[in-house]
N, C-alpha and C positions, 0 to 999 in steps of 0.2 A: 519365443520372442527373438528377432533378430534384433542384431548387436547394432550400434548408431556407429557410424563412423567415428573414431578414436584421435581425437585433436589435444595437444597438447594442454591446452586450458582446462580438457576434463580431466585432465592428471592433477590437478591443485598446484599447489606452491611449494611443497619442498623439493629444496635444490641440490643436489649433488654434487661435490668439485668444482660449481661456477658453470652446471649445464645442465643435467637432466632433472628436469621435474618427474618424481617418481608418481607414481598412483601410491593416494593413501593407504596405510595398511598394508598393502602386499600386492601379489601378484603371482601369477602362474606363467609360462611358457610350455608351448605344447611341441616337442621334439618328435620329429618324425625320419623314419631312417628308410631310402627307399633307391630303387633300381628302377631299370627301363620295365622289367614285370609288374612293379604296382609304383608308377607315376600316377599322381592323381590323388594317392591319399591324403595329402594333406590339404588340396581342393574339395573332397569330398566335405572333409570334418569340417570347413568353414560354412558349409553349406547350411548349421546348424546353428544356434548359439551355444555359447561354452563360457558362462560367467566368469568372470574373475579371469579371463586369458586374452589378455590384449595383442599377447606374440605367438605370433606362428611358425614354427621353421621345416620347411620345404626338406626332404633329403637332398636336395642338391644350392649349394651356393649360390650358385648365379639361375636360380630355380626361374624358368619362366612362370611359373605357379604363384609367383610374390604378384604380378597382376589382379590373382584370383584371390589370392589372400585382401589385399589392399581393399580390391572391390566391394569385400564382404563386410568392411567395417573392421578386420585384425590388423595387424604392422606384422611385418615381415622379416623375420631374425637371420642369420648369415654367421659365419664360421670361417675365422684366418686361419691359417695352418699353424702347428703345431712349434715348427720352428721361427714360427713370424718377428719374436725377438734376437735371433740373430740377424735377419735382415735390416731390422731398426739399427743395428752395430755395422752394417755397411758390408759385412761378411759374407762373401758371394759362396763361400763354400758353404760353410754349417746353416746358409739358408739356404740352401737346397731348390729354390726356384731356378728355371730356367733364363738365368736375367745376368744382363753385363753387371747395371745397378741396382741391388739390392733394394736400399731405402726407395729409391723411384719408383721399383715392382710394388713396393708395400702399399705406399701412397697412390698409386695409379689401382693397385687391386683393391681398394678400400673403397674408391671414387668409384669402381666399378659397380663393388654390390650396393653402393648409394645412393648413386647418381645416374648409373647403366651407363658411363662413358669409356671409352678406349684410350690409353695413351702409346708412348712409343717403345713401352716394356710389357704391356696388356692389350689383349684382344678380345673386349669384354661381348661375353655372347647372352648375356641378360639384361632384364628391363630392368636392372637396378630397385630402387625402394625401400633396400632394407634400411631400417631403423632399431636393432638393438645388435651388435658385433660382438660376438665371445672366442675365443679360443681353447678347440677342447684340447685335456690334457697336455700343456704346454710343456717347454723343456724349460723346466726351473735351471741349469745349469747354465743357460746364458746371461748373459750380463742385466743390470735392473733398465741401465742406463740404454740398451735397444728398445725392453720394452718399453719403455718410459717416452720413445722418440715416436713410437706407435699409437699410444695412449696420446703424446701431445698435437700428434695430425689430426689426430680422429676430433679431439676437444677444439681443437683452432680452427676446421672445417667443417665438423659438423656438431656442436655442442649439444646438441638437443639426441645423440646418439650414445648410451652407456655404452661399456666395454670393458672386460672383465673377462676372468678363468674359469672354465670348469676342470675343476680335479680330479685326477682320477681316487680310487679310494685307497690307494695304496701313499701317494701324494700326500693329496685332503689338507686338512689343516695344517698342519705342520708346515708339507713344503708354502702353502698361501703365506700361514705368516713368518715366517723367513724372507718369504720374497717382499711380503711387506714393510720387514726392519731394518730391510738391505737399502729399502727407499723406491720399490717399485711402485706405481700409480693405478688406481682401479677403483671402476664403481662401485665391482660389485664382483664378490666372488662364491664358488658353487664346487659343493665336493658330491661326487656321486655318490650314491647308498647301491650298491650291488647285494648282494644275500652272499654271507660265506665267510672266514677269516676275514680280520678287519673291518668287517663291516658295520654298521648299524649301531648305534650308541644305545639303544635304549631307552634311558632313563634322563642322558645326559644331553645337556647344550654342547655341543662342540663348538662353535664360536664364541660359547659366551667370553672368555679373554678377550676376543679380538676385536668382538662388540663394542665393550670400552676402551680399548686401546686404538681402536679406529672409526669413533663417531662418524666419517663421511662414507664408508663404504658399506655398502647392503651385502646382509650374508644370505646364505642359503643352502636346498638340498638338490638333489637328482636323481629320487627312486627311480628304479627303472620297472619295478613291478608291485603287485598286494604285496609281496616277501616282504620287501625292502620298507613300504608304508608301514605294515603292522607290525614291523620289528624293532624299526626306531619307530617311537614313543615319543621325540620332539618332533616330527615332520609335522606341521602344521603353521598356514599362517598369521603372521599376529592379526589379520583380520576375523578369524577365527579362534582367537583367544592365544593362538600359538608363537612363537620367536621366529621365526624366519621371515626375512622380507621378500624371496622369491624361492620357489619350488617349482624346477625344469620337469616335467611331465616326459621322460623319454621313451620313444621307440612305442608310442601307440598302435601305431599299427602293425607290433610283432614284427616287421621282418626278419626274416631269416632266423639265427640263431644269435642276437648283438643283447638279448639280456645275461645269457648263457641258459643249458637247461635244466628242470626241466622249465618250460614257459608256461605262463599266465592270458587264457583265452579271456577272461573278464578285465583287463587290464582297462582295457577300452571304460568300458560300463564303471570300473571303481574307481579309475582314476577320475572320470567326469564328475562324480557325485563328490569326490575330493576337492577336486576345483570350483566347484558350485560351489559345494555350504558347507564347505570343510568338512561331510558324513566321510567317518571309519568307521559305519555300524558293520562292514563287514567282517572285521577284527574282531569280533565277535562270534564270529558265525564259523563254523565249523572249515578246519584246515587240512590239507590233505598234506602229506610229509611224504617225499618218491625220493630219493637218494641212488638209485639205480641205473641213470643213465649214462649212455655209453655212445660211443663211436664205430665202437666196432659192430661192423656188419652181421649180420644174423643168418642164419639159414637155418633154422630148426623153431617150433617154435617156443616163445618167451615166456618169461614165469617174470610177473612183476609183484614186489611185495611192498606194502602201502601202510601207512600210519595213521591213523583217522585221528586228528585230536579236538577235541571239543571247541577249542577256540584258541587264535593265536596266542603265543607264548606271553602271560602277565594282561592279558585281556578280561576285565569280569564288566557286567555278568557273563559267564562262558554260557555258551548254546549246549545242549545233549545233542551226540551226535545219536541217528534214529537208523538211518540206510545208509547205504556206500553202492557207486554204479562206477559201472566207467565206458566207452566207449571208444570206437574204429574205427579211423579214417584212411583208407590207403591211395594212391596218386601219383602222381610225375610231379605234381607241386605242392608237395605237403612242406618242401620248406618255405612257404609265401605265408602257410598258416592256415585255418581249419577252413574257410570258406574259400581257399583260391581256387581256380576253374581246372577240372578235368579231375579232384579231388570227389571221392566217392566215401560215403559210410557204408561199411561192410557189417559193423557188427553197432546198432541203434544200441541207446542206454539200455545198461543191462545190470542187475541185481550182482554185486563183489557182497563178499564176507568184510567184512569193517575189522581193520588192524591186521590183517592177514595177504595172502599171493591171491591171484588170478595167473590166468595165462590166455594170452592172446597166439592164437596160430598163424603159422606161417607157411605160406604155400600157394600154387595157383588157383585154390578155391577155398585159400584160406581168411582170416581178418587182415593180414597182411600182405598182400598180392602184387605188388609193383617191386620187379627189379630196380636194383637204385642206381647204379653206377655209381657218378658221383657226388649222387644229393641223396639226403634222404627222402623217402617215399610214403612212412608208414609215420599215422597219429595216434597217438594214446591218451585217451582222455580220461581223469577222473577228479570225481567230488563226490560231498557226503551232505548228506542231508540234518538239518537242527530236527527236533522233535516238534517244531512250531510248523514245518515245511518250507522253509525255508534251506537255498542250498549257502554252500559255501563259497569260497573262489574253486573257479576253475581250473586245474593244470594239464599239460600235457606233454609230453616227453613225443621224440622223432627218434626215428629209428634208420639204418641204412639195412637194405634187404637184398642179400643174395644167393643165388644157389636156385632160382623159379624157370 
């Protein structure tokens, strides 16, 4: 079913700060991270419906894509820089834009991604449209009183436009509510879920304080893959019985290496079915554990040893895992991801030992065959199968190949 065009009246009546009407229940944002190699994806994905995701964000800012987004029935999301609160303090240095005035840059770049107009500090090369503004990974050591000058343009010119941080996961809560008892201003704030130290609460609300110490502001998460979903145990939203009022959906289309590795090729497929109807049946379904990867180049070939666990960590009912495969892809664009063009399967799914090594070879007529230079060239794919037939998530690991 394609999606109706997105007007503010189908969002209902709660009001935010004295301006955004939120969607009841919650809501999704679909984070797309992309280069001149794959422009388009986030054109692509509008092509389809995607329940519950009224935001779309383009990899690029001033994305001519927000046309195609708009067109489709989605709103268009947009990203100030990182140091955008020192420019609200007038500070031409620690805001880092190229600008006599700082504040003007901000306001004139804001007007940009909203309105698509130019001023005399901005040369805006986009149609403008967006309607949801975040800032990733801010620099909490600048003053509350810039951001606060940022947050009050955006509220005075455009009210019906949230705005709001995402954290990184080292940040997260903590630096948020600091920033917020300092007296910073925000709709709505978002801490990443990466997989690794620090990450992933589990069991636990990490806004729940903040929740009630700041009734007007919407909290939320930022998995960036299945890891990160099935490992925090709160990612869920209250429209779905869960606590969060948004969950930023990032980096769908894999590029490159911006989850870290190894990557998630079903991200696409789990994360949609998340966004739909809030399904983590695949949290259930058999996990593959690769701890192995590396940067350094290869020239011999690999020995990868693999962990098959029945289902992610504190998930029941657990799946029986039944099989284990894995599979090879090698390329000149194996970092775009498994389906990018000139990328070839060398070695189709093939039968691994479950909890144990493989090895993939390396050579001119091996599973791994593209010199890498500076990118990597070589994919590694594996998953395990439930005893239902059913598979698991998918991972895969990128390799740099030399010595062919």
């Amino acid at each position: 079913m394609k999606l109706i065009p997105i007007t503010l009246a189908a969002f209902g009546a709660f009001v935010v700060n004295g301006g955004y009407p939120w969607p009841a229940g919650g809501f999704n944002v679909a984070f797309f991270y992309e280069d001149s190699f794959d422009v388009g994806a986030a054109t692509t994905y509008v092509a389809t419906s995607h329940p519950n995701v009224p935001f779309v964000l383009p990899g690029n800012s001033e994305s001519s894509q927000n046309t195609a987004i708009i067109a489709a029935g989605y709103r268009a999301a947009s990203g100030l820089p990182y140091y955008v609160a020192w420019c609200g303090t007038g500070n031409t240095v620690n805001c880092l834009a190229d600008t006599t005035n700082s504040i003007a840059w901000v306001e004139q770049y804001i007007d940009c991604l909203v309105r698509g107009t130019s001023g005399s500090q901005v040369t805006c090369t986009g149609p403008g449209g967006t309607s949801f503004l975040y800032v990733n990974e801010p620099d909490l050591t600048a003053p509350t009183s810039g951001w606060n000058v940022v947050y009050n343009y955006v509220h005075s010119h455009y009210p019906n436009v949230p705005f709001g941080p995402i954290l990184s996961s080292s940040d997260g809560v903590p630096g948020a509510s600091t920033y917020l008892a300092a007296g910073a201003r925000m709709d709505y704030a978002i801490e990443e879920q990466f997989v690794g130290p620090g990450c992933c609460s589990g069991s636990t609300d990490d806004w729940a304080a903040d929740r009630i110490a700041y009734p007007g502001v919407k909290f939320g998460e930022m998995p960036v893959s299945t890891a990160a979903l099935c490992t925090n145990h709160q990612l869920e939203l209250k429209t779905f019985g869960g606590v969060d009022d948004i969950e930023i959906i990032w980096n769908i289309n894999l590029y490159g290496q911006y989850s870290g590795l190894p990557l998630d090729a079903d991200w696409g497929t789990n994360s949609n079915a998340f966004t739909s109807t809030g399904d983590k049946s695949i949290c259930v379904l058999p996990q593959v554990y690769f701890a192995g990867s590396t940067n350094t180049p290869q020239t011999s070939n690999i020995s990868l040893s693999v962990t098959d666990n029945n289902a992610w960590p504190g998930w029941t009912p657990a799946s029986t895992v039944s099989t284990c495969q894995y599979q090879v892809i090698s390329g000149p664009n194996a970092v775009y991801g498994v389906g990018a063009s000139g990328n070839v399967v060398t070695q189709a799914w093939t039968s691994r030992t479950c909890n144990s090594s493989f090895t993939v070879t390396v050579g001119a007529s091996g599973n791994c065959r593209n010199d890498s230079g500076a990118t990597q060239t070589c994919i590694v794919e594996m998953r395990s199968q439930a005893a239902n037939g059913s598979y698991g998530d998918t991972i895969y690991t990128l390799y740099y190949i030399a010595g062919i």
